[in-house]
DRENPA-653121 format. One record per atom (N, C-alpha, C, O): residue number from 1; chain; x, y, z. Coordinates in Angstrom, 1 decimal, padded with zeros to 4 digits, always signed. Example, Ala and Ser with C-alpha at 12.3 -4.5 7.8 and 13.67 -1.06 7.14 Angstrom:
BEGIN
(1 'A' (+013.2 -005.7 +007.8))
(1 'A' (+012.3 -004.5 +007.8))
(1 'A' (+013.2 -003.3 +007.8))
(1 'A' (+014.2 -003.3 +008.5))
(2 'A' (+012.8 -002.2 +007.1))
(2 'A' (+013.7 -001.1 +007.1))
(2 'A' (+012.9 +000.0 +007.9))
(2 'A' (+013.4 +001.1 +008.0))
***
This chain:
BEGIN
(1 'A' (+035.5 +069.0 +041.1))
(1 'A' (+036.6 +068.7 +042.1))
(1 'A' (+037.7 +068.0 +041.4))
(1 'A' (+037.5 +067.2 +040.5))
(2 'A' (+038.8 +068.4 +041.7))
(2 'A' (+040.0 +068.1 +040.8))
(2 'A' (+040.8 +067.0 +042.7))
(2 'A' (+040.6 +066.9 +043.9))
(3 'A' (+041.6 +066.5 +041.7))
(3 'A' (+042.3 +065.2 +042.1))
(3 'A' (+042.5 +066.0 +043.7))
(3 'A' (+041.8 +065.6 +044.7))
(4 'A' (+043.7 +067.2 +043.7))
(4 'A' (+044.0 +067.8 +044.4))
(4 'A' (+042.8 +068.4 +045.7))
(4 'A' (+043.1 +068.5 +046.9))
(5 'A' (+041.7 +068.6 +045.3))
(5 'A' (+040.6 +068.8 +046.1))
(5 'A' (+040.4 +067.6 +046.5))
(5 'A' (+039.9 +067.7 +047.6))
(6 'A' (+040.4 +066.2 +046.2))
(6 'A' (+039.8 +065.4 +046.6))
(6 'A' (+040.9 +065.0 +047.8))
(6 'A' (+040.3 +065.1 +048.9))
(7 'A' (+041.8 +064.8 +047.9))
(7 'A' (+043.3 +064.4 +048.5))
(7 'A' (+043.1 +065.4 +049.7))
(7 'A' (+043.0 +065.0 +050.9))
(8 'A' (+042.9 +066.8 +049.3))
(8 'A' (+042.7 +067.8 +050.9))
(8 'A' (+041.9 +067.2 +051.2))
(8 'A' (+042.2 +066.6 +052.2))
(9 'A' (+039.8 +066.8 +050.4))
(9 'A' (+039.4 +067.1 +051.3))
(9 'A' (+039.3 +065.9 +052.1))
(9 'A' (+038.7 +066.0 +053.1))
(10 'A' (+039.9 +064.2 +051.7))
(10 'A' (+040.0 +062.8 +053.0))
(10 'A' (+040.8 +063.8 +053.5))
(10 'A' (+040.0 +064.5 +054.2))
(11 'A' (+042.2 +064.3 +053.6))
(11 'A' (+043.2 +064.4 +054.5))
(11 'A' (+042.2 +065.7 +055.5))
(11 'A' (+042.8 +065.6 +056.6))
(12 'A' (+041.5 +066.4 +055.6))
(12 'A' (+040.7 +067.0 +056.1))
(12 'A' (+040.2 +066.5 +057.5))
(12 'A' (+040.5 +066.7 +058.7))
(13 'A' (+039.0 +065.4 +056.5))
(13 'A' (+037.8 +064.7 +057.4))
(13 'A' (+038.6 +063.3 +058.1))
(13 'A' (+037.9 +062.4 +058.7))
(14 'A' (+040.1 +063.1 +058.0))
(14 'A' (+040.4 +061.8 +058.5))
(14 'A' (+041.8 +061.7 +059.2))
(14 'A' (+042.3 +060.7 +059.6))
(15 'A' (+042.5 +063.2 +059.2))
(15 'A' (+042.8 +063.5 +059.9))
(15 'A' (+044.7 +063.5 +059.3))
(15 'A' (+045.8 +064.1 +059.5))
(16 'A' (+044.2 +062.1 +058.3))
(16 'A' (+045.7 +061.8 +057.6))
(16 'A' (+046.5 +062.6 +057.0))
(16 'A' (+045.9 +063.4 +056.2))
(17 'A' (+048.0 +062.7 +056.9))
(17 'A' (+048.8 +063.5 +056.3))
(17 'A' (+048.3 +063.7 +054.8))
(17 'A' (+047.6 +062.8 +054.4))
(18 'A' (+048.5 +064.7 +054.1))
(18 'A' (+047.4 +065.0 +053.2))
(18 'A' (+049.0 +063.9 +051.7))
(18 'A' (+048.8 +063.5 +050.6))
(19 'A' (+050.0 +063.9 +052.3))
(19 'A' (+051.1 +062.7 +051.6))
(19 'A' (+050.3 +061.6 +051.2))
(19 'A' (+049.8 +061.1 +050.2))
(20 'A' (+050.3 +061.3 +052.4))
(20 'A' (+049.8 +060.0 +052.8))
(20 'A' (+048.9 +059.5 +051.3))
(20 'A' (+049.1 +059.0 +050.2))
(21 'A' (+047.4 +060.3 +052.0))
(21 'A' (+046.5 +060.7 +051.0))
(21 'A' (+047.2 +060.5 +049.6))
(21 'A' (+046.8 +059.6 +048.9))
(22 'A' (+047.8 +061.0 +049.4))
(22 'A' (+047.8 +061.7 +048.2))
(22 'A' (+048.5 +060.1 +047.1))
(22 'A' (+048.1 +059.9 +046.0))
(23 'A' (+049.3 +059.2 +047.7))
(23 'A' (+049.6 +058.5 +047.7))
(23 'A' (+049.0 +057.2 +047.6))
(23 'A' (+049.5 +056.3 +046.9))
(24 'A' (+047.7 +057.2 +048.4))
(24 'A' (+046.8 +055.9 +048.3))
(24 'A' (+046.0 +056.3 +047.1))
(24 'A' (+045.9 +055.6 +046.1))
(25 'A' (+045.4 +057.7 +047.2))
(25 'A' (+044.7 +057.9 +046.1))
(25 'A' (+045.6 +057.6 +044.4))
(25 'A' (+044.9 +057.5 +043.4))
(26 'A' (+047.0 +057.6 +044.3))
(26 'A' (+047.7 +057.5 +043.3))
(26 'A' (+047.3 +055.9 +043.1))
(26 'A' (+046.9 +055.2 +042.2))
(27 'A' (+047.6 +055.6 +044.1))
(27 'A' (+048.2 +053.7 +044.4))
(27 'A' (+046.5 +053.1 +043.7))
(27 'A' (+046.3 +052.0 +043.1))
(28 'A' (+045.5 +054.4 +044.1))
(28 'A' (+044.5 +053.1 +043.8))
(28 'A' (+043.9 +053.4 +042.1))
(28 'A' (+043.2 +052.6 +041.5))
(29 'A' (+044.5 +054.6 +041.7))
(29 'A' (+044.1 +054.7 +040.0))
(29 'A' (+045.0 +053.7 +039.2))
(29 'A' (+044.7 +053.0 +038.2))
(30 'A' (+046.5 +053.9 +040.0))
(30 'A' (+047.5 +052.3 +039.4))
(30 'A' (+046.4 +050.8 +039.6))
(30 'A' (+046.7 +049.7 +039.0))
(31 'A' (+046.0 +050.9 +040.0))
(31 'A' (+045.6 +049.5 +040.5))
(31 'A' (+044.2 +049.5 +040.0))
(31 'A' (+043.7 +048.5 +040.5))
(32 'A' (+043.5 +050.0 +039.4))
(32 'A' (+042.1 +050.6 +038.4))
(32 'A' (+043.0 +050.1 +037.1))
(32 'A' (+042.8 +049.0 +036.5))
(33 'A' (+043.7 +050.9 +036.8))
(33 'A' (+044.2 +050.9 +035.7))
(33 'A' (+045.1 +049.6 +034.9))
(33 'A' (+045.1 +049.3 +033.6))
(34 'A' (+045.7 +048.9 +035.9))
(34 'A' (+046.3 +048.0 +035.8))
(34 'A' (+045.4 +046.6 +035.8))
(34 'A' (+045.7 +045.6 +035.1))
(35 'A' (+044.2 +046.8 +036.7))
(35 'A' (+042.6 +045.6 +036.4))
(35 'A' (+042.5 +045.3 +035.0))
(35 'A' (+042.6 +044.3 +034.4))
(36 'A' (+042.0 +046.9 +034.2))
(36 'A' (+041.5 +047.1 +033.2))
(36 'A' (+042.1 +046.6 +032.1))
(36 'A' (+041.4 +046.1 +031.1))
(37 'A' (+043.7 +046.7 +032.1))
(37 'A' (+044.2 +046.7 +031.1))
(37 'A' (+044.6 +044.8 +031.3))
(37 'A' (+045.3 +044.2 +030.4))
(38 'A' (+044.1 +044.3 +032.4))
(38 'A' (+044.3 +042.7 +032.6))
(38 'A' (+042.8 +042.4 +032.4))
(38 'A' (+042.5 +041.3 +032.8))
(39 'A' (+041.5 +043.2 +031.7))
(39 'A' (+040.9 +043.0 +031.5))
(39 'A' (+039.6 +042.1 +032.7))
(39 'A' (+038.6 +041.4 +032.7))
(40 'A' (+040.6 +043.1 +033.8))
(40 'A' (+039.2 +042.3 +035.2))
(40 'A' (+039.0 +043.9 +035.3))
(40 'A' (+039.9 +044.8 +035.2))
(41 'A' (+037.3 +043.8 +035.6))
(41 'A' (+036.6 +044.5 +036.0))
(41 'A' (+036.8 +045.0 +037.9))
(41 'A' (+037.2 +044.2 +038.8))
(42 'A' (+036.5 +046.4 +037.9))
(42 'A' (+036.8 +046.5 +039.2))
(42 'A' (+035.3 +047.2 +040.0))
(42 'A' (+034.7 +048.2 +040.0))
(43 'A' (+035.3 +045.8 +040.6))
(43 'A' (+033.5 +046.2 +041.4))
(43 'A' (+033.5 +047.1 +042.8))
(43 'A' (+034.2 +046.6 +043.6))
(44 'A' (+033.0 +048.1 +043.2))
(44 'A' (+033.1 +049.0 +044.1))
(44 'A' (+031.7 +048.8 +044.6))
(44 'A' (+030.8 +049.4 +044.2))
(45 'A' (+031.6 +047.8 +045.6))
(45 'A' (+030.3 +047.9 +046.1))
(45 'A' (+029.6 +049.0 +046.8))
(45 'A' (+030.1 +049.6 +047.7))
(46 'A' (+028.1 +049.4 +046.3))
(46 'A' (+027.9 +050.5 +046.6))
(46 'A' (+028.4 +051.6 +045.9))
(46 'A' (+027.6 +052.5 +046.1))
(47 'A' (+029.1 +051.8 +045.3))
(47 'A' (+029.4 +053.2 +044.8))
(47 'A' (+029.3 +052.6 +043.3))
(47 'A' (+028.3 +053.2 +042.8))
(48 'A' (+029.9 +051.6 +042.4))
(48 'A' (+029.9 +051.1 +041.2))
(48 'A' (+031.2 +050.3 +040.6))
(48 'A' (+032.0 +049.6 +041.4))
(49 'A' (+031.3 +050.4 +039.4))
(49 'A' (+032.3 +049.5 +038.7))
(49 'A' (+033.3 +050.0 +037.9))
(49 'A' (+032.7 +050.2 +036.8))
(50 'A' (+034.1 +050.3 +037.8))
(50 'A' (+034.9 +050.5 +036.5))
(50 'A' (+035.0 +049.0 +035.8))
(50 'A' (+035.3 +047.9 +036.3))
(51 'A' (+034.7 +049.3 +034.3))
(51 'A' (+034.4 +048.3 +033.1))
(51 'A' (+035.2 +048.6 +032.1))
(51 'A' (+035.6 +049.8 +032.0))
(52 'A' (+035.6 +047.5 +031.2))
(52 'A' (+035.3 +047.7 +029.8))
(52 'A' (+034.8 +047.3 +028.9))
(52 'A' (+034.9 +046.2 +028.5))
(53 'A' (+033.8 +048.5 +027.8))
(53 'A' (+032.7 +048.6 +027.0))
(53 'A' (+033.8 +048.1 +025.5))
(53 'A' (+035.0 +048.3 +025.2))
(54 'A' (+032.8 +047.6 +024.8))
(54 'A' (+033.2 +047.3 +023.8))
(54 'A' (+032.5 +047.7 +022.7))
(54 'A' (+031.4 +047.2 +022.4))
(55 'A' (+033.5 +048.9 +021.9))
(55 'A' (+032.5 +050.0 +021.2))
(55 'A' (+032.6 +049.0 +019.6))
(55 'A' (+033.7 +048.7 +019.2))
(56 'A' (+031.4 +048.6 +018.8))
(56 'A' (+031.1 +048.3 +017.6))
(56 'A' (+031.6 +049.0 +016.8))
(56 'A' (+031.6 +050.2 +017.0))
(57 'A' (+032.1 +048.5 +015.5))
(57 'A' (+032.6 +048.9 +014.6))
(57 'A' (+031.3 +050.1 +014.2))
(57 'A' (+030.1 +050.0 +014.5))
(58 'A' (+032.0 +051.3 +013.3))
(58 'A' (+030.5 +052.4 +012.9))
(58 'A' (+031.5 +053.5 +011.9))
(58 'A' (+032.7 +053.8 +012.0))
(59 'A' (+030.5 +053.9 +011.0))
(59 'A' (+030.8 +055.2 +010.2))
(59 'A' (+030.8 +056.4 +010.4))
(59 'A' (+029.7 +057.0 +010.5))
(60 'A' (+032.0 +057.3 +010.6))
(60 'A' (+032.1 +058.4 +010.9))
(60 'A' (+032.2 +059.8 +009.5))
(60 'A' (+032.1 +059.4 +008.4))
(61 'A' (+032.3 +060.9 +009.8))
(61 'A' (+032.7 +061.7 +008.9))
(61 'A' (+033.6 +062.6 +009.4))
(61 'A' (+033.7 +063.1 +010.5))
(62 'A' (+034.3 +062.8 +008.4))
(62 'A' (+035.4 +063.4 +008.9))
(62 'A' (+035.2 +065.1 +008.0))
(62 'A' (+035.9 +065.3 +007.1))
(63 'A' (+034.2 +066.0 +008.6))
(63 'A' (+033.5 +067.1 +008.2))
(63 'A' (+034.8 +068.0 +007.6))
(63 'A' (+034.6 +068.7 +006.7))
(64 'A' (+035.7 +068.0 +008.1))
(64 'A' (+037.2 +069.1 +007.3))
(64 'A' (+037.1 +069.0 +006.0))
(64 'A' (+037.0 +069.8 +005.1))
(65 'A' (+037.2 +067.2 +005.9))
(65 'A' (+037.4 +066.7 +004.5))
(65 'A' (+036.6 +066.2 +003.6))
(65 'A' (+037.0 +065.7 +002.6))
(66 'A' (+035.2 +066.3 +003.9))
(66 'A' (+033.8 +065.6 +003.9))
(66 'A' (+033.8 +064.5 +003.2))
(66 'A' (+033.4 +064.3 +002.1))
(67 'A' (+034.4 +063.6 +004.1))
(67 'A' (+034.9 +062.2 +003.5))
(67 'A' (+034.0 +061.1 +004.7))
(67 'A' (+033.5 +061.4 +005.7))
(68 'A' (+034.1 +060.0 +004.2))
(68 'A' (+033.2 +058.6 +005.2))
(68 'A' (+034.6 +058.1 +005.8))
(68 'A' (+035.4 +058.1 +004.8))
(69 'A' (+035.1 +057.7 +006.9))
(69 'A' (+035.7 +057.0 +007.6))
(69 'A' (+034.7 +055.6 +008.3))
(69 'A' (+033.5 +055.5 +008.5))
(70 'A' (+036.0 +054.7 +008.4))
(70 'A' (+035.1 +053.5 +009.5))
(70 'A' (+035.9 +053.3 +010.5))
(70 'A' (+037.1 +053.2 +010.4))
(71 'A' (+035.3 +053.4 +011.4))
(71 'A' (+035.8 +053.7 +013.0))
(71 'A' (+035.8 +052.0 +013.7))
(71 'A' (+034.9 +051.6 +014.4))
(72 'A' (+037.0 +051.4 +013.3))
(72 'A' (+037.3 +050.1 +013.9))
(72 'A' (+036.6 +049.7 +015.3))
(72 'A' (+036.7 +050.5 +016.2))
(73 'A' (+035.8 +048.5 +015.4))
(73 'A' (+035.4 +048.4 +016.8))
(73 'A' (+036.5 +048.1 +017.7))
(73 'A' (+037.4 +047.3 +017.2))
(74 'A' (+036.5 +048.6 +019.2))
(74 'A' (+037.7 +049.0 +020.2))
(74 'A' (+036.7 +048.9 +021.4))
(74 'A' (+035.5 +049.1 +021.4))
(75 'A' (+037.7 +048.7 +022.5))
(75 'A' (+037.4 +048.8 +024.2))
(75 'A' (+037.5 +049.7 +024.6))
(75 'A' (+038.6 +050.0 +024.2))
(76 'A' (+037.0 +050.7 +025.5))
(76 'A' (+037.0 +051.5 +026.2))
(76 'A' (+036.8 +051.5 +027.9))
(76 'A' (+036.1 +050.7 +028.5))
(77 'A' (+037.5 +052.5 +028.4))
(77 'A' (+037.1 +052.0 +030.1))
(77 'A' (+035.7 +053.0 +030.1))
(77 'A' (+035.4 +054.0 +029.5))
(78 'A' (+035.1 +052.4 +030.8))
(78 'A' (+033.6 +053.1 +031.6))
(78 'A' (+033.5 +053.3 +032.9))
(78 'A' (+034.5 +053.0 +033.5))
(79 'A' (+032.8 +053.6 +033.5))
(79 'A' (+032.4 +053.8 +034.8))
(79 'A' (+030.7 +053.6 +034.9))
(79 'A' (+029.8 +054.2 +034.4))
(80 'A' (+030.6 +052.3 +035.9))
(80 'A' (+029.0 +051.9 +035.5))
(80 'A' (+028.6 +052.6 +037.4))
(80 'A' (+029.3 +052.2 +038.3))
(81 'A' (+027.9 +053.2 +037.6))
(81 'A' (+027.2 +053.5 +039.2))
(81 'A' (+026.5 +052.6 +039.1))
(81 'A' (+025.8 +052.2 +038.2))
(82 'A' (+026.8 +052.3 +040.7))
(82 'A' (+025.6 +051.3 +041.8))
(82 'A' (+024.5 +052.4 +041.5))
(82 'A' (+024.7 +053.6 +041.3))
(83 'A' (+023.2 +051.4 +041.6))
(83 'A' (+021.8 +052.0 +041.7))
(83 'A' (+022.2 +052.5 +043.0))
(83 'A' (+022.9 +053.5 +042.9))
(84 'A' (+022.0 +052.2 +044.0))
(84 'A' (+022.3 +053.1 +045.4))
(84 'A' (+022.3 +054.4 +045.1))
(84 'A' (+021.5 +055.4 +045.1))
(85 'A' (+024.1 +054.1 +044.4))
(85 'A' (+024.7 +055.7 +044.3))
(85 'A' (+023.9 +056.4 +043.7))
(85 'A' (+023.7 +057.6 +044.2))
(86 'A' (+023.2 +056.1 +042.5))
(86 'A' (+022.6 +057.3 +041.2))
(86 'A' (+021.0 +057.8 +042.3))
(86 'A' (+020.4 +058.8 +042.5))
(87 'A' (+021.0 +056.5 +042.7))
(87 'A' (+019.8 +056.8 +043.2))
(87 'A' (+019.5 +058.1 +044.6))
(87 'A' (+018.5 +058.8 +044.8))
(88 'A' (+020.6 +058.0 +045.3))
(88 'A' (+020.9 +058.8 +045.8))
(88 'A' (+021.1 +060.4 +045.3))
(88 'A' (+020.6 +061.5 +045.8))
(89 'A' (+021.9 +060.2 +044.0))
(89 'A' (+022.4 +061.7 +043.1))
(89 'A' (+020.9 +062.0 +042.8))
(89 'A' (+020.7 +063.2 +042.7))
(90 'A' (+019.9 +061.2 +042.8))
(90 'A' (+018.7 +061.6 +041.7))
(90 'A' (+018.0 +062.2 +042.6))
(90 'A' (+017.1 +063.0 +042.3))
(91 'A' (+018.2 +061.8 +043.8))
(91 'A' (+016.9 +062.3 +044.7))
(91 'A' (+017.8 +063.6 +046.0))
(91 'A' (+017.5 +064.2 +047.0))
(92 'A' (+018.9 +063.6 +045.3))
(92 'A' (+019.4 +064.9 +046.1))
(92 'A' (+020.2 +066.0 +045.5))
(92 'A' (+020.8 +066.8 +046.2))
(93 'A' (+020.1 +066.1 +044.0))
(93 'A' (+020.5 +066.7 +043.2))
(93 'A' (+019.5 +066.9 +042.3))
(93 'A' (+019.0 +066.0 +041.6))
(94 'A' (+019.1 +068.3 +042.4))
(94 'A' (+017.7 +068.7 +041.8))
(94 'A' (+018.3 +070.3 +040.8))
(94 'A' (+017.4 +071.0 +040.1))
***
């Protein structure tokens, strides 16, 4: 499902201008995005959290050149699901 499917399908089931839509759903990845990079976590009760992971420094290879790299430890955003949610996916996606 792409952004665009998602925007039809609230403006669908909720009756709202699919603008409208289209707009909150912008407003709320600014506002994800803007948590993360202020370093607060954003908790989604029931559905889950967007985080940020903090990847350990580690040895890579760089196979073109068959050389050892060290891959700096860095933050990344994640996406953790509520047990609910997965638990849900697990028992209705087979």
């Amino acid at each position: 499902m792409t952004k665009a499917d998602l925007v039809a399908e609230i403006a669908n089931k909720t009756g709202i201008d699919k603008g409208a839509v289209q707009q909150v759903v912008e407003q709320f990845m600014i506002v994800v995005k803007g948590s993360l990079l202020k370093k607060e976590n954003v908790y989604l009760r029931g559905f889950g959290s967007f985080i940020i992971k903090e990847r350990a420094q580690k040895t890579g290879r760089n196979i073109s050149k068959n050389t050892t790299i060290v891959i700096p430890a860095h933050k990344i955003p994640s996406f953790k699901p509520a047990k609910s949610f997965s638990n849900t996916i697990k028992a209705k996606v087979k």
